[in-house]
DOMARDO-711353 format. One record per residue: z, y, x of N, C-alpha, C, O in turn; residue in three letters. Coordinates in steps of 0.001 Angstrom, whole numbers, plus 500000, padded with zeros to 6 digits. Layout:
ZYXZYXZYXZYXALA ...
END
This chain:
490125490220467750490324489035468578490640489469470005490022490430470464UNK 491366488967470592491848489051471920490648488612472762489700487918472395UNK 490956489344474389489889488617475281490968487924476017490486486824476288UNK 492143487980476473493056487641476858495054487985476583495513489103476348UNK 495566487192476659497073487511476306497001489066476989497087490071476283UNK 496834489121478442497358490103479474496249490726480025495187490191479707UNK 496139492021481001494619492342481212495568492779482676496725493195482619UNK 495011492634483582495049493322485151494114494176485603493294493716486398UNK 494022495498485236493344496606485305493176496707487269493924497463487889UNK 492361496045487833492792496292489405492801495091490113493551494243489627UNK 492054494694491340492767493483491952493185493687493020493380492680493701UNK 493559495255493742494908495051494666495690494479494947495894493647494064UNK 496513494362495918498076493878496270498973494005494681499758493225494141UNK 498558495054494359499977495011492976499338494053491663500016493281490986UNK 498028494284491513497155493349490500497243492025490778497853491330489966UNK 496740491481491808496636490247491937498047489608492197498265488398492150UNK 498675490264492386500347489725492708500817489299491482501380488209491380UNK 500612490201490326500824490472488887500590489094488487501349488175488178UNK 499109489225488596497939488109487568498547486891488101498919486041487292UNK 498734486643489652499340485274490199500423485083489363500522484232488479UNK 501205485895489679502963485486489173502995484928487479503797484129486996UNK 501789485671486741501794485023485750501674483902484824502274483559483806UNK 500023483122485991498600482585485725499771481267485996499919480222485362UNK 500440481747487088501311480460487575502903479753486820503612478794487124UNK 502958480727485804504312480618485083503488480159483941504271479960483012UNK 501993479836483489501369479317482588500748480285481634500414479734480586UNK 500451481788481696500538482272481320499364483037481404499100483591482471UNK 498375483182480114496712483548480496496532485180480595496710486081479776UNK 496125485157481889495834486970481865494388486650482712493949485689483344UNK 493779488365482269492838488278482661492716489857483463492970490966482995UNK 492213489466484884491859490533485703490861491086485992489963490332486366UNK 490617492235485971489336493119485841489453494006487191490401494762487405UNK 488263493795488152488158494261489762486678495378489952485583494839490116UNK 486748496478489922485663496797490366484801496619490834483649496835490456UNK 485313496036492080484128495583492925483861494429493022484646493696492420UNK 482678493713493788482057492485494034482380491510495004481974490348494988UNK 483370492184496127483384491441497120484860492182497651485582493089497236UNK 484855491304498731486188491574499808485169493192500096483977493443499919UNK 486292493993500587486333495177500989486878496127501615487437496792500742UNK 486975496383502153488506497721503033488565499132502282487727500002502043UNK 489978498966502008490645499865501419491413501335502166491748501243503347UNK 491556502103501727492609503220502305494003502767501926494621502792500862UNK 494309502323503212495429501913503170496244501248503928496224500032503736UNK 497115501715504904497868500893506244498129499452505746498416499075504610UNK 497942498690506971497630497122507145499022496637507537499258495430507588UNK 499916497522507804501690496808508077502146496675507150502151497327506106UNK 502908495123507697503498494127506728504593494328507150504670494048508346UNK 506306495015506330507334494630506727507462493521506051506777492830505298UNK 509217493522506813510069492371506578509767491456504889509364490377504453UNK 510401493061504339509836492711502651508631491999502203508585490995501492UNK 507630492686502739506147492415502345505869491144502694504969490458502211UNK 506696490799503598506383489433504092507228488410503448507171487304503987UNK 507461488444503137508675487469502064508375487440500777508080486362500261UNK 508400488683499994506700488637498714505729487858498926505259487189498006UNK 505221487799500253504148486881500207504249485472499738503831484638498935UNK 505222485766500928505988483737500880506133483244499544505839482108499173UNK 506567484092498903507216483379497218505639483607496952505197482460496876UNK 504983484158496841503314483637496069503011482537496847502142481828496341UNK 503391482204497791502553481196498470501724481624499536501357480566500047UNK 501282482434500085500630482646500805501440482429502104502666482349502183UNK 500470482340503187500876482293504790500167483117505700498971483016505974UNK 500984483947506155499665485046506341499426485047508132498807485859508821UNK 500138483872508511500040483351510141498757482732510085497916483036510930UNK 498452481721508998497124480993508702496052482165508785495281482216509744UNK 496026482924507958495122484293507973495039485247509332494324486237509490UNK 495968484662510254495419485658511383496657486761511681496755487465512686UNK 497380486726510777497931488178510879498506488460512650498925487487513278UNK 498463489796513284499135489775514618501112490216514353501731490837513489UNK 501374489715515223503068490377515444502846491662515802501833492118516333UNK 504320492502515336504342493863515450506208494124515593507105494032514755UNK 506208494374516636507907494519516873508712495443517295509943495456517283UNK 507719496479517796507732497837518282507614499259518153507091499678519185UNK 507902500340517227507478501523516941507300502238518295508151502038519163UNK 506165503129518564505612503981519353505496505434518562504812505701517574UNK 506353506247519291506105507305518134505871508763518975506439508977520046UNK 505194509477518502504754510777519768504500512014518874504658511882517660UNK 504178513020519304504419514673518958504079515094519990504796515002520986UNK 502618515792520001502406516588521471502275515839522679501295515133522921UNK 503169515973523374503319515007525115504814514485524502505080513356524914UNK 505672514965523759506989513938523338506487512548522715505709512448521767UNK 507055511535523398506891510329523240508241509557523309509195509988523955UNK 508270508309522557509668507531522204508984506636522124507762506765522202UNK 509682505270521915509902503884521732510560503589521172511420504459521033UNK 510830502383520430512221501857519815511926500730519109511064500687518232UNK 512989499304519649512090498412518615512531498326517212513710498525516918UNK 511532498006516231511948497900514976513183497053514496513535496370515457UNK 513986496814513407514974496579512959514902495345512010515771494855511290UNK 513292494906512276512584493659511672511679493508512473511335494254513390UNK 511122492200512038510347491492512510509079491668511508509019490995510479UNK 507951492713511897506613493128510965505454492204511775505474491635512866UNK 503844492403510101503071491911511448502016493089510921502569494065510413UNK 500923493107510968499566493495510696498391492569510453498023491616511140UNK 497823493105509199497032492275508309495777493017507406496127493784506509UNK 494822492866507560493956493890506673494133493365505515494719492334505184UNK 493440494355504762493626494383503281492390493538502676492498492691501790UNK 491150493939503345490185493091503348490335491854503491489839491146502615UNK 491078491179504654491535489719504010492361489504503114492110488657502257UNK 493668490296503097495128489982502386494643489879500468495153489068499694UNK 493579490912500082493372490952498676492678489830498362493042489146497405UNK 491793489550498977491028488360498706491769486790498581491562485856497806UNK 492673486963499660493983485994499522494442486159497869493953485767496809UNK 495073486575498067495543486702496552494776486771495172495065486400494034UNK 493585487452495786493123487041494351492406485548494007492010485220492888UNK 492331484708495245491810483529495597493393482593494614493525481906493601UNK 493985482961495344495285482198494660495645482470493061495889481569492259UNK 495636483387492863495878483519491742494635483189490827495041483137489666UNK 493286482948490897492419482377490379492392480804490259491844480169489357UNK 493085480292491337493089478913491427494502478687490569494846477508490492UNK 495092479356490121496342479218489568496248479567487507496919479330486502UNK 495063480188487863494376480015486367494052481123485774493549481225484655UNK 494437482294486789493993484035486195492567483660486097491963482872486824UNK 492001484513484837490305484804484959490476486062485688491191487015485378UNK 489417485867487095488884487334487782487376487316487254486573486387487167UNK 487269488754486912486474489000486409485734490330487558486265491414487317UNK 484732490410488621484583491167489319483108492056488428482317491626487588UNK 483260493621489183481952494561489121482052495065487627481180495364486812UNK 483726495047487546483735495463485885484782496368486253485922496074486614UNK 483964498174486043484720499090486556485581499590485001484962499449483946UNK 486463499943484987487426500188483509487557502005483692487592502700484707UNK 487596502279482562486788503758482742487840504331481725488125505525481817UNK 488515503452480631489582504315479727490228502827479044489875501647479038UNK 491673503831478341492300502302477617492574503327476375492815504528476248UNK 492408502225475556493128503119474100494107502110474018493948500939474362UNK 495679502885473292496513502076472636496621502601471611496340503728471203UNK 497247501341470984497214500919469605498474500650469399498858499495469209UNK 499330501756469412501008501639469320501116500124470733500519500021471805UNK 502088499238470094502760498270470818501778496939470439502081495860470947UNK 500913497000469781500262495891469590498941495703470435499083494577470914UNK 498055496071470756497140495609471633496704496936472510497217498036472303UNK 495768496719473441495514497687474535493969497515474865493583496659475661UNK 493001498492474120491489498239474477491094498646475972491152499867476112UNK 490742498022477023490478498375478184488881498431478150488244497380478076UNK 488258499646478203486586499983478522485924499833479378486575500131480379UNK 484579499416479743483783499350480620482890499209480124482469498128479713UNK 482212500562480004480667500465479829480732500578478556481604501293478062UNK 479898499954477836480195499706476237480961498121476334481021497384475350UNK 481366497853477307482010496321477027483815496845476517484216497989476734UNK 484447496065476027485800496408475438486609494819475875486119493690475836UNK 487565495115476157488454493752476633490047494298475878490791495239476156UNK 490118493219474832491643493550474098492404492615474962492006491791475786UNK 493786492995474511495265491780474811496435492857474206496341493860473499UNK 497310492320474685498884492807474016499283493355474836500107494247474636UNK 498940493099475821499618493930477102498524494055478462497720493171478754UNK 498699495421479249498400495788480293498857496116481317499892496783481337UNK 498220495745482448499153496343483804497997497368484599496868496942484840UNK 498372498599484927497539499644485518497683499244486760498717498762487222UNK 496619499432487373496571498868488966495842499040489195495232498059489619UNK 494920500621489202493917501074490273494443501499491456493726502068492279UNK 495502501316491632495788501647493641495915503547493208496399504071492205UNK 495191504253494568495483505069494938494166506086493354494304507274493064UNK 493293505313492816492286506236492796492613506172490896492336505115490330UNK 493194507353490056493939507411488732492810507108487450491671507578487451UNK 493176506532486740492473506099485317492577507559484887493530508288485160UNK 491318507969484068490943509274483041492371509159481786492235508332480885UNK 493111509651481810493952509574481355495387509670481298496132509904480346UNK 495647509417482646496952508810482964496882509521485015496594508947486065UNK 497368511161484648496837511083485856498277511582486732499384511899486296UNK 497910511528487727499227512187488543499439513385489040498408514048488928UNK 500287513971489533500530515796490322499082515876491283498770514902491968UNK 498602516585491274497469516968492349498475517188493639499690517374493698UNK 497658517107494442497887516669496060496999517363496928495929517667496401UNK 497214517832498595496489518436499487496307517386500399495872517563501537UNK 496647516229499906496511515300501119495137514666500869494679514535499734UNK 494360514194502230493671513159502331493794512135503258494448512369504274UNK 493227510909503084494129510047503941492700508798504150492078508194503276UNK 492569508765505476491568507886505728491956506832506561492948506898507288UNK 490924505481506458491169504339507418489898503645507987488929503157507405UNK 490252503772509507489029502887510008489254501889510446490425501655510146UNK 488777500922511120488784499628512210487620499868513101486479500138512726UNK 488176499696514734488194499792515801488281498307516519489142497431516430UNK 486730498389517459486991497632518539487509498478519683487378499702519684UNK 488318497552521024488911498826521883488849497365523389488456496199523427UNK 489475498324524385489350497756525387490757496928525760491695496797524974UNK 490699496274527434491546495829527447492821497286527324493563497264526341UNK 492951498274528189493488499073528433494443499375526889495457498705526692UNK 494151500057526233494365500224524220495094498640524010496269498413523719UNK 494095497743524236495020496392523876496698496090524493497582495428523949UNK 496741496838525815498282496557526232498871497334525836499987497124525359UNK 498192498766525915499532499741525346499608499225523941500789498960523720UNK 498675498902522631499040498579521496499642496978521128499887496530520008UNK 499800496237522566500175494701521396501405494727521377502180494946522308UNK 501637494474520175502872493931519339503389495690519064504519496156519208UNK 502491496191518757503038497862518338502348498394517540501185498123517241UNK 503287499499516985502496499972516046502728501185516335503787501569516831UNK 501929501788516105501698503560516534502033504707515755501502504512514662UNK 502629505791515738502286507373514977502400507964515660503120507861516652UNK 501643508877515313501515509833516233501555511401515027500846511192514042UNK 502255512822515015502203513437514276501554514403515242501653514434516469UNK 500630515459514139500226516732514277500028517113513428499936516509512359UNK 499848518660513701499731519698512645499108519603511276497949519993511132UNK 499499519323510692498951519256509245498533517680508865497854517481507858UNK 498920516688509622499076515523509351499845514480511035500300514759512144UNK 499511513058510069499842512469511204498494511414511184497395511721510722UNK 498945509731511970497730508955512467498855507654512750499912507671513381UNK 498327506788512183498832505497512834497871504272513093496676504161512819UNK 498538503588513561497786502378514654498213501180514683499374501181515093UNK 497700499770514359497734498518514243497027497896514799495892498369514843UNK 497234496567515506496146495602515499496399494948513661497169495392512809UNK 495439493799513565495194493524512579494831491804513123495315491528514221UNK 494204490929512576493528490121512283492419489892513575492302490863514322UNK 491727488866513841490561489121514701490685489897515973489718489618516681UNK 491704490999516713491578491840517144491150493324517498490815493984518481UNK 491374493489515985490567494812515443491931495601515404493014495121515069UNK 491665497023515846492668497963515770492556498499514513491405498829514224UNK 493635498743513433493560499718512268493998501032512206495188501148512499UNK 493347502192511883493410503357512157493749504096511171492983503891510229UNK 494431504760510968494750505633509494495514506593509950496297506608510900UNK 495184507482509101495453509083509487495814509853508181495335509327507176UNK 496460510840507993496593511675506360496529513437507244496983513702508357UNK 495865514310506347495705515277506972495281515800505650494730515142504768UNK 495700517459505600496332518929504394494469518959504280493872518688505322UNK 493595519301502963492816519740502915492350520694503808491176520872504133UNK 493214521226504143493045522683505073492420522362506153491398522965506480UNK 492995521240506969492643520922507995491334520012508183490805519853509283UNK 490951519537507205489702518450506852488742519970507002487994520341507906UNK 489032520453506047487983521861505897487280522481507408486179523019507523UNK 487985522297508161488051523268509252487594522563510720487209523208511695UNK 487740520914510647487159520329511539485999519264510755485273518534511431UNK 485959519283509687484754518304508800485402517176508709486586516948508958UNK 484427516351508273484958514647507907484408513669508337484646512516507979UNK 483422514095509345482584513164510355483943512664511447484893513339511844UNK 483646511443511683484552510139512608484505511110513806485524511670514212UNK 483100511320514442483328511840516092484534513522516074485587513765516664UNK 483753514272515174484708515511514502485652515284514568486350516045515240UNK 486239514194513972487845513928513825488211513665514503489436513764514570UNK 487217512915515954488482511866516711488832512971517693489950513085518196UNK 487583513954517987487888515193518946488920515674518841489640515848519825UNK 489278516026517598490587517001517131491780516327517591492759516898518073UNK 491655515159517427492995514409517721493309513943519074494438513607519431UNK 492165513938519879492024513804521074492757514921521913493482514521522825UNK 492649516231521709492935517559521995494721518064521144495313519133521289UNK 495081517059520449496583517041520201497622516358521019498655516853521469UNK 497284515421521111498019514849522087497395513534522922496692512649522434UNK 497831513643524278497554512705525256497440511426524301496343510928524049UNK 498708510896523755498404509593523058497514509227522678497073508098522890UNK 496707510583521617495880509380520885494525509641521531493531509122521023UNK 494410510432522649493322510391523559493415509159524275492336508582524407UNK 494385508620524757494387507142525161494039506123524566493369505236525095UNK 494537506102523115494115505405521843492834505480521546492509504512520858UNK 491955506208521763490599506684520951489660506575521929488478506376521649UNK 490136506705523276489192506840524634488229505939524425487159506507524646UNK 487981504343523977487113503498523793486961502814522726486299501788522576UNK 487640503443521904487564502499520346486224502746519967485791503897520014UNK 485432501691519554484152501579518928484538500925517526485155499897517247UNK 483803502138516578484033502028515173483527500684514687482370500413515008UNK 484268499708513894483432498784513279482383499082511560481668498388510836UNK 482762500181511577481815500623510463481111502402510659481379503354511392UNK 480543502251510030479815504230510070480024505227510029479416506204510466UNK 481423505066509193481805506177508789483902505791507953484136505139506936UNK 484463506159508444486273505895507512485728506115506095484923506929505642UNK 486587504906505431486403504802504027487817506082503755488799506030504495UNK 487736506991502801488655508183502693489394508322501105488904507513500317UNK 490153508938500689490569509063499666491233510057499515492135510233500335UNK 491023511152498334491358512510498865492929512834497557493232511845496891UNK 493538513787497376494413514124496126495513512759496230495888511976495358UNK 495754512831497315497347511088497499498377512253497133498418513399497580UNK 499204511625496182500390512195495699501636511428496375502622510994495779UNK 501342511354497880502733511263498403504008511687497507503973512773496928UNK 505368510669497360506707510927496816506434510902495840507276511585495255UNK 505501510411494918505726510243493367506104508792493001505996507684493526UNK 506660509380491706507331507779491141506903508697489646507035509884489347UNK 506404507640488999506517507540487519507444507352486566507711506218486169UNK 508021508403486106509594508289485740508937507850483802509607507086483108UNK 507343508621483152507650508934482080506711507146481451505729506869482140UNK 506948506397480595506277505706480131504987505535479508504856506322478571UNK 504098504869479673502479504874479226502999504500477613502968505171476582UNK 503359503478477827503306502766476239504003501215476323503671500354477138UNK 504888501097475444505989499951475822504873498682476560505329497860477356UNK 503625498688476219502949497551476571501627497706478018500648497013478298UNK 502166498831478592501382499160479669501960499277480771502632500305480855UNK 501962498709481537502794498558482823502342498988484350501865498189485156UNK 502652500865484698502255501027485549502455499874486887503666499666486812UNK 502041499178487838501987499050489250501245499640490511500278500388490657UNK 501940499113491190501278499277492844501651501285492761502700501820492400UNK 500259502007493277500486503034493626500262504047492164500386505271492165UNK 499961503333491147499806503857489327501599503564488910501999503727487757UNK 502387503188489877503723503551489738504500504473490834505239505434490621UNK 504138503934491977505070504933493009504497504970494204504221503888494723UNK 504142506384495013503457506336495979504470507067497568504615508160498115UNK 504897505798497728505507506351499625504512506698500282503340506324500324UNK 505268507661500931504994508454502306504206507106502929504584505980502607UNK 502976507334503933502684506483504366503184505998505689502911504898506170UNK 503966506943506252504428506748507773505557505685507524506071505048508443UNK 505895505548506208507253504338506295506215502669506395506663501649506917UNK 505190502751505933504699501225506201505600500166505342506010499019505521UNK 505691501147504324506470500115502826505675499939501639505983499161500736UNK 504496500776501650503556501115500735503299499798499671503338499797498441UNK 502974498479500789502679497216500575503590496398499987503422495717498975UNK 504643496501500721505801495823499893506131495967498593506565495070497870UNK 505860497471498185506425498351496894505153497670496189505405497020495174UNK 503726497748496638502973496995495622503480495624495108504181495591494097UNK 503132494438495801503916493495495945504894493371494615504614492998493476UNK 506388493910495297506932494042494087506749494365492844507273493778491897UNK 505596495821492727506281496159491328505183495022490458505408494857489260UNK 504060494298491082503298493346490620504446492363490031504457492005488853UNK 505286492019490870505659490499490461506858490698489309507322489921488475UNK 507147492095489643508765492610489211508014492854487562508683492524486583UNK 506840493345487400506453493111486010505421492109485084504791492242484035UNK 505593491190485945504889489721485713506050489271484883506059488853483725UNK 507177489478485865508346488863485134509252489603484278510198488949483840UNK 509176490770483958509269491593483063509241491066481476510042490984480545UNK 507530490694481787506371489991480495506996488231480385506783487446479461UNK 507477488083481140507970486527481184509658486118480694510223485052480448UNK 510163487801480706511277487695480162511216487965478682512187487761477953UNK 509946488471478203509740489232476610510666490505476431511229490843475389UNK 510717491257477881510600492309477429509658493627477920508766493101478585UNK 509515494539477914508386495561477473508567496498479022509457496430479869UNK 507221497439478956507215498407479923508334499571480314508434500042481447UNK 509359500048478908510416500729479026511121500290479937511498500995480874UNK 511441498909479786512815498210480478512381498024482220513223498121483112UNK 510961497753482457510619497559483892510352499063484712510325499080485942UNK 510181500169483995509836501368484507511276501890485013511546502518486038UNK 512356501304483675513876502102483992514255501541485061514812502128485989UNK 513853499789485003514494499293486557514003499743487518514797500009488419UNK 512553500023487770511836500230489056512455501511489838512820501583491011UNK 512459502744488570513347504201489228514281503727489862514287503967491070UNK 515447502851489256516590503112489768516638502514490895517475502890491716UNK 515851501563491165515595500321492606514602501299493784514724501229495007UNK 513661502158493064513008502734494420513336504450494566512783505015495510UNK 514212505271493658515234506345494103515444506486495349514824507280496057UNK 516539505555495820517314506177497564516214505993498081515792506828498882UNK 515525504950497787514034504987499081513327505907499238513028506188500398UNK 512847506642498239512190507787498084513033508760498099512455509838498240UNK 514064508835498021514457510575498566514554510505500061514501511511500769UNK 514741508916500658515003509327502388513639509468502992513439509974504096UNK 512694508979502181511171509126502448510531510502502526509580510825503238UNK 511182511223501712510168511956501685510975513291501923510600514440501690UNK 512262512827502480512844514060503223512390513909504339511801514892504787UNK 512464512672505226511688512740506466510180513043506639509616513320507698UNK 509664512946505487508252513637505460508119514853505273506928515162505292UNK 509031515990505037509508517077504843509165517197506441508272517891506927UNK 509965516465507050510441517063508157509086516982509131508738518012509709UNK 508361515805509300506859515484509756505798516905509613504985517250510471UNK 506071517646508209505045518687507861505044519504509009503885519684509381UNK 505997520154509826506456520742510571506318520104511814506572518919512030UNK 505752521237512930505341521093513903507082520752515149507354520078516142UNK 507671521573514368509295521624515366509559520487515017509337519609515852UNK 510206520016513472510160518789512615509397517215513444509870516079513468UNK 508488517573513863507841516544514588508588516089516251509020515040516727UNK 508445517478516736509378517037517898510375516540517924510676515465518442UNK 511164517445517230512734517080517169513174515827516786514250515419517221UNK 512164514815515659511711513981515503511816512463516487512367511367516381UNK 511009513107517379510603512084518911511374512079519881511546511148520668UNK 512113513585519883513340513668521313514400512893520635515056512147521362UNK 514723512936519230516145512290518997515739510577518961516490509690519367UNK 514169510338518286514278508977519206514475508328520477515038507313520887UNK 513730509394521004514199508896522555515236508614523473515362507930524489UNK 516190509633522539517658509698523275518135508917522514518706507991523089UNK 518152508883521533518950507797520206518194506855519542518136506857518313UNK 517644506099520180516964504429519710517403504080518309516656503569517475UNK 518737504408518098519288503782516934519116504866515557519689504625514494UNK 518284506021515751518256507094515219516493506422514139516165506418512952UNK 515880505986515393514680505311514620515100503754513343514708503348512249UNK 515909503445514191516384502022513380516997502216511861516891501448510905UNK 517805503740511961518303504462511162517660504590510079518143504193509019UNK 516580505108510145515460505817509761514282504518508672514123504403507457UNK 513590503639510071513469502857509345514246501806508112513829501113507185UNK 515054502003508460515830500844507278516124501985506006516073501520504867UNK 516383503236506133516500503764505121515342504021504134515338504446502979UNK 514485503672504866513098503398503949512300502675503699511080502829503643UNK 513238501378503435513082499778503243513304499834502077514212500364501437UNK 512119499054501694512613498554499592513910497925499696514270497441500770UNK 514341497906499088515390497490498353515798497173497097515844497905496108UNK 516151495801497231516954495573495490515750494790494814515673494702493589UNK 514759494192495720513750493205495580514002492228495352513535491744494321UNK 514836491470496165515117489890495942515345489348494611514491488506494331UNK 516232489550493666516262489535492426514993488390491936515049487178491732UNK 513860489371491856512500488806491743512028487452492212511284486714491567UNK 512636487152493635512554485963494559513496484938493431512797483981493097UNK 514311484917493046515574484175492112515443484645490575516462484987489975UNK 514131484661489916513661484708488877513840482892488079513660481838488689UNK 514155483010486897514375481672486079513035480899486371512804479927487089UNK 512258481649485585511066481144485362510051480613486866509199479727486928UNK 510561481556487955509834480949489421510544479849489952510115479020490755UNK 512147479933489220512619478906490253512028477385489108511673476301489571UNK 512049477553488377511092475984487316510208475456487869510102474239488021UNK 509087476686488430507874476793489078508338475914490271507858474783490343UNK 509189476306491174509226475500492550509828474152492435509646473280493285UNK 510691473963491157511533472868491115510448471696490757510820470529490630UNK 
END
């Protein structure tokens, strides 16, 4: 016996996007969330252009929620510093509100959320059903969508990685508040970089990715870290000079397989999303969007009757150019020269950043927006 048609392994941005797009085309799935409550995630809080227009077609409004404007890249290396405004119109939004959004909507739209039910393995059963585990509890359906985010199901795992990548929230002063409103920050150094948002409420969001090597060697304590970065460059000593942590300690996540895409298939009826399909560089601030999509892009996949083959072949060929310009410029970030050279050609060439950003814009999304079955929904 079935527990549901569909199962949403996850209630992230890519899960709950999923479960909505479905719950709302009439269609019973059921979502399974680890945890108990709203929570903060590892994971930058910028919303592009894209991400913001995904929203819109779920319904959401994310001006109602607080979100701040963001119109500006700030970008630095050492004492090299640039400007340039973005090539869209972004905002900033925590995740802590934004998931709860969505999974609020998509519950009222008829998904069962099912929270504090951690999923630990799936067996398949060829193309016909998909046992998802927890505990000794078992939840069947016909189909699954993977959507633990950054942290991999026993099973189904990805390339090992030297990266770790943490996020805090920050209260800050007036001073931090002018240089950061309506901007968003990076800043690169040696063996990683750091970026910077307001958010919601007036809370600064902080996220950083940095080589095992370098975690090793200065620890993983907040004050530890902020020293190090303090002593790289002027910037983010300006940035950090008064930020008071709103929690104890950065929530962290270690082994991120920056530049992967999932080329090989789980099982015609398992449908990698979010970052259990493709994980950008985080300095592009597309991360969100790409969830987003590949949620809705295989909601409707399942709404067309056809299978995980056909949505995995589309997703490669739609997030390819994005990811090779991604993660050549992250090539170039690893590197200390790479970084400069980086910031002087913004500075002199404004249009070099604009360049840059747009080449590492999803693309080939809309489609999804002009789906049969959504446009019924609105009609």
């Amino acid at each position: 016996m079935l527990d549901a048609e569909v199962i949403a392994v996850g209630g992230g941005l890519a899960g709950a996007a999923f479960a909505l797009e479905l719950a709302r085309n009439g269609r019973e799935v059921l979502l399974l969330e680890s945890t108990r409550g709203a929570h903060h995630k590892v994971c930058g809080e910028f919303l592009s252009t894209e991400a913001q227009r995904l929203l819109t077609f779920l319904g959401l409004d994310i001006d109602a929620l607080g979100a701040s404007s963001v119109n500006t890249l700030r970008l630095a290396a050492g004492e090299h510093v640039a400007m340039a405004p973005l090539p869209f119109g972004a905002s900033g939004l925590s995740r802590y509100q934004l998931d709860e959004a969505l999974l609020t909507a998509a519950a009222q739209a008829g998904a069962q959320i099912v929270r504090g039910t951690r999923v630990t393995g799936l067996d398949l059963n060829g193309d016909r059903a998909v046992i998802a585990h927890s505990g000794s509890r078992q939840y069947r359906a016909r189909a699954v969508a993977l959507a633990t985010g950054k942290h991999a199901l026993r099973g189904f795992p990805r390339p090992p990685s030297d990266k770790v990548a943490f996020k805090l929230q920050v209260r800050v002063g007036p001073g931090t508040t002018q240089l950061m409103d309506e901007r968003v920050q990076l800043v690169a150094f040696e063996d990683g970089y750091f970026g910077a948002c307001f958010v919601e409420n007036a809370r600064l969001t902080l996220c950083w990715v940095m080589r095992e090597r370098l975690l090793r060697r200065i620890g993983a304590g907040w004050r530890e870290q902020a020293n190090h970065f303090a002593q790289q460059s002027s910037q983010l000593r300006a940035l950090l000079q008064d930020a008071q942590p709103e929690w104890e300690k950065p929530v962290a996540v270690a082994s991120v397989p920056y530049g992967f895409l999932r080329h090989r298939v789980i099982a015609p009826n398992v449908f990698p999303i979010g970052d259990q399909l493709a994980v950008i560089p985080s300095y592009t601030g597309d991360g969100n969007a790409i969830a987003l999509f590949s949620g809705v892009a295989a909601a409707q996949t399942l709404l067309a009757g056809q299978d995980a083959v056909a949505f995995q072949a589309d997703m490669m060929r739609r997030l390819r150019p994005q990811f090779h310009w991604a993660t050549t410029v992250n090539l170039m970030f690893d590197y200390r020269w790479g970084q400069r050279l980086g910031v002087a050609a913004a500075a002199y060439l404004p249009g070099f950043v604009t360049r840059i950003a747009q080449s590492t814009r999803l693309r080939g999304f809309q489609h999804v927006l002009r789906s049969e079955a959504s446009q019924r929904l609105r009609a």
